[in-house]
VMD Tcl script that builds the backbone (N, CA, C; Angstrom):
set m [mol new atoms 159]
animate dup $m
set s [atomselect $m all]
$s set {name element resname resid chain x y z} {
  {N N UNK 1 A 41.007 51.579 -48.615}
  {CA C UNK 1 A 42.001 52.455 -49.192}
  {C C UNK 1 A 42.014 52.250 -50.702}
  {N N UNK 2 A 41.970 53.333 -51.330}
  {CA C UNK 2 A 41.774 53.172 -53.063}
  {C C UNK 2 A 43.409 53.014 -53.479}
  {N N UNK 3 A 43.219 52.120 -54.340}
  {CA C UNK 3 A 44.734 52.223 -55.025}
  {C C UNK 3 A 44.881 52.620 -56.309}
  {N N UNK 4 A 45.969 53.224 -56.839}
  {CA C UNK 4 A 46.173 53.970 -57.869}
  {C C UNK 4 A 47.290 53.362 -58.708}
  {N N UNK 5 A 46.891 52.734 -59.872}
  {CA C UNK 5 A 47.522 52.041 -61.075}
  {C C UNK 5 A 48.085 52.994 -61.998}
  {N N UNK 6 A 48.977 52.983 -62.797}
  {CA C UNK 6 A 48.999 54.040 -63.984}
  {C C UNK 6 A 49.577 52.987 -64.854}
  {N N UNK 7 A 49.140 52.845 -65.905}
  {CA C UNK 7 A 49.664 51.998 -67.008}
  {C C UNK 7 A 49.722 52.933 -68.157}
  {N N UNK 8 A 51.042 52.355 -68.884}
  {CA C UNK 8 A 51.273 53.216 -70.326}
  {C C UNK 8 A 50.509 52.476 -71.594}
  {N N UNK 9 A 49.927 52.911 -71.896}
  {CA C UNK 9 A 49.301 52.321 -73.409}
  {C C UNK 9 A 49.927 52.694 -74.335}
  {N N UNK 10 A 50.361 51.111 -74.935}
  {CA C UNK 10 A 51.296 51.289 -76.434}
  {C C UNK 10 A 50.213 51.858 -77.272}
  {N N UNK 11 A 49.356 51.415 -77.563}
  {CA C UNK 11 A 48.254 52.002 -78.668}
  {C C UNK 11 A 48.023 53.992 -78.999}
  {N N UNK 12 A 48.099 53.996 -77.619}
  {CA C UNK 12 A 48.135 56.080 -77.792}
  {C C UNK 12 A 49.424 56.489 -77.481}
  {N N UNK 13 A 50.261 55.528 -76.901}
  {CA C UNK 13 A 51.592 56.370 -76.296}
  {C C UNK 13 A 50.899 57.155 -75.390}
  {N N UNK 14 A 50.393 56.613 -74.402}
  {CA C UNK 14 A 50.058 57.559 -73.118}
  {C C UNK 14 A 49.825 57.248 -71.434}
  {N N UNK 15 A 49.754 58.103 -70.676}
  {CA C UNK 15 A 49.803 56.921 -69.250}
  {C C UNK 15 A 48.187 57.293 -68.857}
  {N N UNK 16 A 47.265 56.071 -68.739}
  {CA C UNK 16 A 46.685 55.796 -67.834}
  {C C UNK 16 A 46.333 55.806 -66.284}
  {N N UNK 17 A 45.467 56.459 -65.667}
  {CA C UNK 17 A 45.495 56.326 -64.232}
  {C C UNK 17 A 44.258 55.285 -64.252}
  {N N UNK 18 A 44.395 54.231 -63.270}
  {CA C UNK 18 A 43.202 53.500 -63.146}
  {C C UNK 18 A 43.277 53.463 -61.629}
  {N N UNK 19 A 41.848 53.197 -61.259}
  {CA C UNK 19 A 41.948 53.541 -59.279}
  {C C UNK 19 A 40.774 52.370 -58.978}
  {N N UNK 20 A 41.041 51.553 -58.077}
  {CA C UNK 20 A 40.727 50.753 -57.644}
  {C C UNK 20 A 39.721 50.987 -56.146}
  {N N UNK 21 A 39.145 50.576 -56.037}
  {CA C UNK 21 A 37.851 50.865 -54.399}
  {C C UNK 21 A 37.751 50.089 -53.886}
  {N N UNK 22 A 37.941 49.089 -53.217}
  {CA C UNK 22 A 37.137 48.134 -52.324}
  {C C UNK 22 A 36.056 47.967 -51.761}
  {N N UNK 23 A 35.964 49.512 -51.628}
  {CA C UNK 23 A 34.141 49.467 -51.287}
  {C C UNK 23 A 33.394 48.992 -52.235}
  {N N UNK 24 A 33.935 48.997 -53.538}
  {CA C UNK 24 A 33.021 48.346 -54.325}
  {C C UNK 24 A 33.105 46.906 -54.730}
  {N N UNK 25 A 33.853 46.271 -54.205}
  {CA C UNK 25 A 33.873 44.666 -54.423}
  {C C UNK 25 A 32.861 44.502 -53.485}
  {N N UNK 26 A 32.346 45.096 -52.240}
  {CA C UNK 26 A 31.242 44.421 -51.625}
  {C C UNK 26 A 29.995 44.278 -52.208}
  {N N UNK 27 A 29.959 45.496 -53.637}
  {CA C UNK 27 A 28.676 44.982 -54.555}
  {C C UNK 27 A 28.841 43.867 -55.651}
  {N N UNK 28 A 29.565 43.279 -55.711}
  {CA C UNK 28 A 29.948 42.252 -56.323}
  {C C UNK 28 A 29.281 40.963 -56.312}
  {N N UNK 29 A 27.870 40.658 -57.729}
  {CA C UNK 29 A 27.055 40.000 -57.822}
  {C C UNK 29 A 25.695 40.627 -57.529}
  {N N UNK 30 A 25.374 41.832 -57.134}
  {CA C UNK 30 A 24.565 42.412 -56.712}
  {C C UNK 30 A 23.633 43.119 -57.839}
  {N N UNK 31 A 22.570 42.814 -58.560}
  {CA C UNK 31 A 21.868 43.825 -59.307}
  {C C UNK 31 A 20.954 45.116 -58.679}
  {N N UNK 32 A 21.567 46.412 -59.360}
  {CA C UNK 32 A 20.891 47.563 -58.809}
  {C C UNK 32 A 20.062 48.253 -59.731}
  {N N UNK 33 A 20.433 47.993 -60.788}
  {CA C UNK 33 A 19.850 48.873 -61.789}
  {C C UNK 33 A 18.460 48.233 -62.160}
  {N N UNK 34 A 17.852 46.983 -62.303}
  {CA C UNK 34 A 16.263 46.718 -62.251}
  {C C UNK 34 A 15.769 47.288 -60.877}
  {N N UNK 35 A 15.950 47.759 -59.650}
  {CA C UNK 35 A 15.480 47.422 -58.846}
  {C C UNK 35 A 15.287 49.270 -59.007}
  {N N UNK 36 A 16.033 50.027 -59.150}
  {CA C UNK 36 A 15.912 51.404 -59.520}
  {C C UNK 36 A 14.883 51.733 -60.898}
  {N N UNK 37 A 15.054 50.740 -62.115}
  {CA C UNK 37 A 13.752 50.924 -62.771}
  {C C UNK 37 A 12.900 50.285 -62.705}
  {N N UNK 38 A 12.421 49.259 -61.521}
  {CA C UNK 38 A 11.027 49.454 -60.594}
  {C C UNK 38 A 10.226 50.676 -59.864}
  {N N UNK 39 A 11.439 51.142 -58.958}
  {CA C UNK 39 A 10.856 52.469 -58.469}
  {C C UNK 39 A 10.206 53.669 -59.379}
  {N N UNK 40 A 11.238 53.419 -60.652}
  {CA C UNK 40 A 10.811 54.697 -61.392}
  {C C UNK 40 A 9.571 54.768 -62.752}
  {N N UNK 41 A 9.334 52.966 -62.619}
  {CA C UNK 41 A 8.424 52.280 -63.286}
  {C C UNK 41 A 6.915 52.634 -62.490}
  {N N UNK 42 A 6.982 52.357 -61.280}
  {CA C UNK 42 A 5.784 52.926 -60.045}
  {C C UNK 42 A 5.708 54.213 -60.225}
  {N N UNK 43 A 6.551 54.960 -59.945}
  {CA C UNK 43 A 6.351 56.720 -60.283}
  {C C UNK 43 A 6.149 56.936 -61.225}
  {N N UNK 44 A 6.186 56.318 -62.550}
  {CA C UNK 44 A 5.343 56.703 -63.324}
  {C C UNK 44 A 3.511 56.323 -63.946}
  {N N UNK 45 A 3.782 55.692 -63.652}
  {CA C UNK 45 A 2.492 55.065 -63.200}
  {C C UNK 45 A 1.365 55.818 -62.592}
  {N N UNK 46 A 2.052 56.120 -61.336}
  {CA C UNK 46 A 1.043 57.074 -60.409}
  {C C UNK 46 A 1.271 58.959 -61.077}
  {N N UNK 47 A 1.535 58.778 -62.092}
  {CA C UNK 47 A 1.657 60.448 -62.539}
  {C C UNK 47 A 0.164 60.540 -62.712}
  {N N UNK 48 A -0.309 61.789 -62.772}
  {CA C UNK 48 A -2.182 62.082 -62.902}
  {C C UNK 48 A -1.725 63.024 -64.372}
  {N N UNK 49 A -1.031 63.176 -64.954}
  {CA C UNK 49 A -0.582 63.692 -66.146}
  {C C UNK 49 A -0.332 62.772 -67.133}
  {N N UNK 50 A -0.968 62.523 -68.400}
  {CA C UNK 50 A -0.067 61.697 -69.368}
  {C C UNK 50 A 0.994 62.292 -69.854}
  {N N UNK 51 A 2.159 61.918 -69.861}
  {CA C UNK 51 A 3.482 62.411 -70.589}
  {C C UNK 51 A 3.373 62.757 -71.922}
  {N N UNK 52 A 3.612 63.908 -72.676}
  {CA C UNK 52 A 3.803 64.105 -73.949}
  {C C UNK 52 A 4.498 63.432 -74.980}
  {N N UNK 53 A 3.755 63.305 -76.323}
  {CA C UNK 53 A 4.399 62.487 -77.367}
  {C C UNK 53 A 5.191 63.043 -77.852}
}
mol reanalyze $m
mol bondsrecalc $m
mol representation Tube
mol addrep $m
């Protein structure tokens, strides 16, 4: 269940919504983003086109 924060910020005079997930604390410690520019490191690789300068 997501939960929903609203905080006022003195700095703008304004309210904040901040929302919370739990689904995402289960990625917590987890790196995704090298493992996505591996894949896209291989696909390029295997292009039969050189990419333009």
């Amino acid at each position: 269940m997501k939960k929903v924060y609203k905080v006022k910020s003195d700095l703008f005079n304004k309210v904040c919504t901040l929302t919370h997930d739990p689904e995402l604390d289960k990625l917590q410690g987890k790196i995704w983003a090298p493992k996505k520019l591996e894949e896209a490191n291989k696909l390029l690789r295997n292009l039969k086109t050189p990419l333009p300068k």
